[in-house]
C-alpha positions in Angstrom: 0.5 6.5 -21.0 -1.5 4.4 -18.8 -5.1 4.6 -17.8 -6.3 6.1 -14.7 -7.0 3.5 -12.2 -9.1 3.8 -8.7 -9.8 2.2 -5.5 -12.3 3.0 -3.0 -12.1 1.4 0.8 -14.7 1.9 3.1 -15.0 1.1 6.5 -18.6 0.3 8.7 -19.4 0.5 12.0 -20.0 -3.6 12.1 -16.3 -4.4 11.7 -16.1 -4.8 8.1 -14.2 -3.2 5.3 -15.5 -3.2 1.4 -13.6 -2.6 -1.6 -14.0 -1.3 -5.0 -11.5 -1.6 -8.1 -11.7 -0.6 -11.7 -12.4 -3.6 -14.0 -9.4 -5.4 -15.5 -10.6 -4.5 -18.8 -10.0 -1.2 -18.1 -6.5 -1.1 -18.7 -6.4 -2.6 -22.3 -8.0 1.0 -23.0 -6.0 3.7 -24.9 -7.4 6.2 -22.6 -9.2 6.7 -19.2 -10.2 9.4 -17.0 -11.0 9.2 -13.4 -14.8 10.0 -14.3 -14.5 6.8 -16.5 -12.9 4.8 -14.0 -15.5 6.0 -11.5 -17.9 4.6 -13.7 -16.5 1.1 -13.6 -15.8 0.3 -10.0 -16.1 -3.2 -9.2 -16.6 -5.1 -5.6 -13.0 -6.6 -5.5 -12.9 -7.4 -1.5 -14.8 -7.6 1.4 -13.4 -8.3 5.0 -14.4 -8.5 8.3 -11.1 -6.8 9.6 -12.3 -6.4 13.5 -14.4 -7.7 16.2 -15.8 -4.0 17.0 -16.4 -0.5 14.6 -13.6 0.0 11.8 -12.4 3.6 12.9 -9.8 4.3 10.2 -8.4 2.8 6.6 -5.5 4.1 4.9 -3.6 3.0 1.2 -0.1 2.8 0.5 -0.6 5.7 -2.1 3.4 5.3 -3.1 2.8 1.9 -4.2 -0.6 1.9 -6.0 -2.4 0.9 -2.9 -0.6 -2.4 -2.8 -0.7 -1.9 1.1 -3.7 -1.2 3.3 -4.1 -0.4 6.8 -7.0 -0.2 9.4 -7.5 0.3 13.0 -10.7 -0.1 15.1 -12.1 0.0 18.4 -10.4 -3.2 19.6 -6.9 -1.6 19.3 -5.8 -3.2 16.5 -4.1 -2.4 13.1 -4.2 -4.7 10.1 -2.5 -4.8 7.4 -3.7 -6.3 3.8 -2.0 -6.9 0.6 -4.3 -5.5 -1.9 -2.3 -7.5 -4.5 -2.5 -10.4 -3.7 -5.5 -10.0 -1.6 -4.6 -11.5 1.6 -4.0 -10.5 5.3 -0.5 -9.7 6.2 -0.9 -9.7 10.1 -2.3 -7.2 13.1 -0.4 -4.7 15.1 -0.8 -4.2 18.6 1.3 -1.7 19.8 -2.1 0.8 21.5 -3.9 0.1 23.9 -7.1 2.0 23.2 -9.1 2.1 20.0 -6.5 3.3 16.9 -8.1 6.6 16.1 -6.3 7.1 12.5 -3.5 5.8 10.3 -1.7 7.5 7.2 1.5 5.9 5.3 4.3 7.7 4.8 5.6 7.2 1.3 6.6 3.2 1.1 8.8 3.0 3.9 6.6 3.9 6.5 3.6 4.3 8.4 1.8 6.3 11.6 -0.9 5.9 13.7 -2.8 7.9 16.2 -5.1 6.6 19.2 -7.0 7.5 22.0 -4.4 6.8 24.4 -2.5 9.7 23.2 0.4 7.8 21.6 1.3 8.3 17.9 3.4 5.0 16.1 5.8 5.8 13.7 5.7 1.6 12.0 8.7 0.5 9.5 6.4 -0.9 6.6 9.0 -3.4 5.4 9.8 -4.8 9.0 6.5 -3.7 10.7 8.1 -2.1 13.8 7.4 0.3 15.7 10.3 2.3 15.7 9.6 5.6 17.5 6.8 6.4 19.8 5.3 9.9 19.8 3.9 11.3 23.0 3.1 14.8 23.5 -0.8 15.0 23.7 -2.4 14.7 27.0 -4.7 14.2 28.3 -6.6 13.8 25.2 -6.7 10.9 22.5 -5.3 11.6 19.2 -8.2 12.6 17.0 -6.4 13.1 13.2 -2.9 12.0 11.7 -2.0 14.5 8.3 1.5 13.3 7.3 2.7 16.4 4.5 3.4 15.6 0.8 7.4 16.1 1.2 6.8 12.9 3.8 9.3 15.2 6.2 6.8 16.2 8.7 3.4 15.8 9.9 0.5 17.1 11.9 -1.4 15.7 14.4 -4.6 16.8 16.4 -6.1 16.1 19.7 -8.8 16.8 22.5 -6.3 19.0 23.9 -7.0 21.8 21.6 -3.1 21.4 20.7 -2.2 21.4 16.6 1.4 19.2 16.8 4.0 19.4 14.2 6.5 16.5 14.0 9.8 15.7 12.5 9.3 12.4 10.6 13.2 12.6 10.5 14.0 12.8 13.8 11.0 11.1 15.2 10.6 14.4 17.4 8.1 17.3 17.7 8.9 20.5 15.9 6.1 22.4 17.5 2.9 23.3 18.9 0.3 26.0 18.2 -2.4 25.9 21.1 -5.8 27.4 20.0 -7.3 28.7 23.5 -10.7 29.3 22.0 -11.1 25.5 21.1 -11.8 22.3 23.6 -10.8 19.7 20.7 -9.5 19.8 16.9 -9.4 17.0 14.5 -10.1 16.1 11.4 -6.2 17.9 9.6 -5.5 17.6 6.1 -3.4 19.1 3.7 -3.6 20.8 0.0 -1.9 18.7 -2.2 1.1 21.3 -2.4 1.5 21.7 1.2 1.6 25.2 1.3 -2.2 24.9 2.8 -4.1 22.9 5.4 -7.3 22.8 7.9 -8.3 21.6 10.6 -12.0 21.0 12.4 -12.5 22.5 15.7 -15.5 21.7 18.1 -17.0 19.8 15.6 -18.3 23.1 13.7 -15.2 25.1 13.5 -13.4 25.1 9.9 -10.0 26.3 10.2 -7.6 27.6 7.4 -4.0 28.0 7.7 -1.4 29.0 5.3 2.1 27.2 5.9 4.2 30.5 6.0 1.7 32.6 8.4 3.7 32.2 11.9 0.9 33.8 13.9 -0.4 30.6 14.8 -4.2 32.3 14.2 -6.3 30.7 11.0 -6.8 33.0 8.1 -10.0 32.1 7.9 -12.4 30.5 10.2 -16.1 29.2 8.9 -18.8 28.4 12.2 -21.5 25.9 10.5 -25.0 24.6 12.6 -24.5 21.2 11.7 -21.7 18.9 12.5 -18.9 18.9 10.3 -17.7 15.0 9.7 -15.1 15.4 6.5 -13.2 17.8 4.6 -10.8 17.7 1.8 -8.9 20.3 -0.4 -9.6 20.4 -4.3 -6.7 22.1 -5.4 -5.2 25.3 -3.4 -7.9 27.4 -3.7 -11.1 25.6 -2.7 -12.1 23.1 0.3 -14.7 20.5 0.5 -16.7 20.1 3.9 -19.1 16.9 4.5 -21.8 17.5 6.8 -24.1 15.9 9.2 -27.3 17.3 7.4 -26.4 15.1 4.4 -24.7 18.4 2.4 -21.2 19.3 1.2 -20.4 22.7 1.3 -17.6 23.9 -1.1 -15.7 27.1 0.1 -12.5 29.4 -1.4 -9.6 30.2 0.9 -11.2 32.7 2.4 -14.1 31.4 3.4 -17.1 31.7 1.2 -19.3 29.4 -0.1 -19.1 29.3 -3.5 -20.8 25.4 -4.1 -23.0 23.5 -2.6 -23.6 19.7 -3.2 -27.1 18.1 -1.9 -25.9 14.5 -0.9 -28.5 12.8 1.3 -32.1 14.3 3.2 -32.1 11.1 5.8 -28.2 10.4 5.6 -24.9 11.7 7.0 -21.6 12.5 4.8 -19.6 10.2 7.2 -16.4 10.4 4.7 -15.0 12.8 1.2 -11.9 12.0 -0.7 -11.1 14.6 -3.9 -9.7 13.4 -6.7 -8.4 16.0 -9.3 -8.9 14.6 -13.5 -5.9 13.9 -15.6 -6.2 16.8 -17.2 -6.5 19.0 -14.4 -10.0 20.6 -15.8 -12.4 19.3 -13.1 -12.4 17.4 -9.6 -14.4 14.0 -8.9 -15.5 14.0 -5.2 -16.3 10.9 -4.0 -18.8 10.9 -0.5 -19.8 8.0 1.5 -22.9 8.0 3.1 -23.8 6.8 6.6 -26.9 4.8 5.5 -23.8 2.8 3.1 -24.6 4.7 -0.2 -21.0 5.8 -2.3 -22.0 8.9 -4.5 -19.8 10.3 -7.4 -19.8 14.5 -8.2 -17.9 16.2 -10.9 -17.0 19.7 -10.6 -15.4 22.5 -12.6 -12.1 23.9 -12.0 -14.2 27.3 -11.1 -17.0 25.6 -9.3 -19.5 26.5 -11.3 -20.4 23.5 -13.1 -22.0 21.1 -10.5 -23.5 17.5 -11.6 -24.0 14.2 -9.6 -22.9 11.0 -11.6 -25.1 8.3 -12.1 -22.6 5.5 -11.1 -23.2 4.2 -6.9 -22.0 2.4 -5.0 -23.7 0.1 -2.3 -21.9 -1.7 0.8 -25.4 -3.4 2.7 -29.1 -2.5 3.9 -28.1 -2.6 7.1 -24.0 -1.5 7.1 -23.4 2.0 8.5 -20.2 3.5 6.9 -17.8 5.2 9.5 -14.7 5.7 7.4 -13.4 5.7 4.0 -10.5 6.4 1.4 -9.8 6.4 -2.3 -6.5 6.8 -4.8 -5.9 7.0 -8.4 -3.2 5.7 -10.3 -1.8 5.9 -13.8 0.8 3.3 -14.0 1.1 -0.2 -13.0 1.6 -2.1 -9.8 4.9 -2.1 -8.7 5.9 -5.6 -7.1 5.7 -6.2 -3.7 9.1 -6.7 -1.6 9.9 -7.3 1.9 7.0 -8.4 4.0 7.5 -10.8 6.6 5.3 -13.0 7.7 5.1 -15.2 10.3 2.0 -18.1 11.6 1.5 -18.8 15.2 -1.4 -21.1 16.4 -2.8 -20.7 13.3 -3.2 -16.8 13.2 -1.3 -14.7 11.0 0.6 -12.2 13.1 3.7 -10.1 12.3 6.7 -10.6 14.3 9.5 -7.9 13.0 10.8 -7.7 16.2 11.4 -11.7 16.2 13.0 -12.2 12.8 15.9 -9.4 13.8 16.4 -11.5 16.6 17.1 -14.4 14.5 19.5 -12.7 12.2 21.7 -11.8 15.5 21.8 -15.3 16.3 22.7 -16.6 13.2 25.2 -13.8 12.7 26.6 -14.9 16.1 26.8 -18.3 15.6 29.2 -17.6 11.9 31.3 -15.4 14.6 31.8 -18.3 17.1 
């Protein structure tokens, strides 16, 4: 039985990413929770990953976080080796600001822009191997890829909620909410019998995976922004707010938690991570103003407590983005990335090593 391991990534509006990993020392323990490993987070990176604002980060969940991903406002996704902590190149393929990114098991990865086009990447050749079109004229504001790894969401300024085959590399449908100019923000419970959605900015949508009516089972209108939301377990849902609050709700709706982040600060960012034993949840918020906070909370919601343990990126960093992933086993070892160095700059070039192989393979022919 291995300890429970975390990173946290977060992403700020200067161009910079900052990461946090539990101390070495933590694995020569006979036992560790995530509260524990919460508690010692260490600084492990810091890059400055794009010219303009960091708009997305994503780990390789499948593979311990091994593999990174971000995309910003200058159109760009990089790609990091968490292991050996290095750059593994950029991606170009948009050509508007890359909006969100999710990995899809090991093998692959997707990303979503503003110029409407969703990537579907090979994450052992870094391809691009189908491109997704379907939302217009709107950019693509949230990627959800489901735990199966078969299918995913996607959400847009068209007021369109996408299904895709992951398969095929195809759509699989659409569900059009008329009473909504934009959605965003789509995540799933971690069976994927549930997920939700953000529409207008204020609108919290639940769905259940077998209603076909295309209508949410429950809809929640909140006064300030709505900037994050996460499910803890099937039954409850997390929702981080402009005001500085996250407001905990059950399936149907009703509040049944509140959590009192910030006065002067926005909840830019939530991940939810459940404890080994399945007895509590660890939410993990980051704060505009660049402040990390830590809250533990009950399986029924009604034991509330803020940890101690913060985390800081900078004075002046403003937070736009952030994840975070637990593990309980050790890193696998990392295979099949290519990489290639022209003029100095590290840039991937799948596309230019198959081209070798037909050559050589051509050659042995002749």
């Amino acid at each position: 039985k291995y300890p429970e391991n975390m990173i946290v990534v977060v992403g700020c509006y200067d161009g910079s990413i900052h990461g946090w990993e539990t101390s070495s020392d933590v694995e020569k323990e006979e036992k560790q929770d995530v509260e524990e490993s919460a508690e010692k987070l260490e600084l492990s990176f810091a890059y400055s990953a794009h010219r303009s604002c960091t708009k997305c980060i994503t780990l390789m969940k499948a593979r311990n976080g091994d593999f990174m991903a971000t995309g910003g406002t200058d159109e760009v996704i990089r790609v990091y080796n968490n292991k050996n902590k290095r750059e593994v190149g950029e991606l170009d393929k948009h050509t508007d600001q890359v909006m969100c990114l999710d990995f899809v098991g090991r093998k692959h990865m997707i990303s979503g822009g503003k110029d409407g086009a969703l990537c579907l990447w090979d994450a052992k050749t870094w391809q691009c191997i189908h491109t997704l079109k379907g939302h217009k004229p709107g950019p693509v504001t949230g990627i959800a890829v489901h735990p199966s790894g078969r299918v995913a969401f996607s959400t847009s300024r068209d007021n369109s909620l996408r299904m895709w085959d992951l398969v095929s590399g195809r759509p699989a449908s659409r569900n059009r909410l008329q009473d909504f100019r934009q959605l965003g923000l789509p995540v799933w419970s971690n069976s994927g019998e549930n997920y939700a959605v953000v529409g207008d900015d204020r609108h919290v949508l639940l769905f259940k995976i077998n209603n076909d009516s295309g209508e949410p089972d429950a809809s929640i209108l909140y006064r300030s922004r709505v900037n994050t939301i996460g499910f803890l377990g099937e039954k409850f849902l997390a929702i981080g707010c402009e005001d500085g609050t996250i407001r905990v709700v059950n399936s149907k709706g009703k509040e049944v938690g509140r959590l009192d982040c910030s006065e002067n600060s926005r909840v830019r960012s939530l991940e939810v991570v459940p404890s080994e034993d399945g007895n509590y949840y660890l939410i993990i918020a980051a704060l505009a103003e660049g402040i990390i906070q830590f809250w533990r909370l009950s399986k029924d919601m009604k034991n509330i407590k803020q940890l101690e343990k913060k985390l800081k990126v900078g004075s002046t960093t403003h937070v736009t983005c952030m994840t975070a992933i637990t593990y309980s086993k050790e890193n696998d070892s990392l295979k099949g990335v290519k990489v290639s160095k022209v003029s100095g700059k590290r840039t991937l070039q799948g596309d230019q090593v198959s081209r070798k192989k037909q050559k050589k393979k051509a050659s042995r022919t002749r």
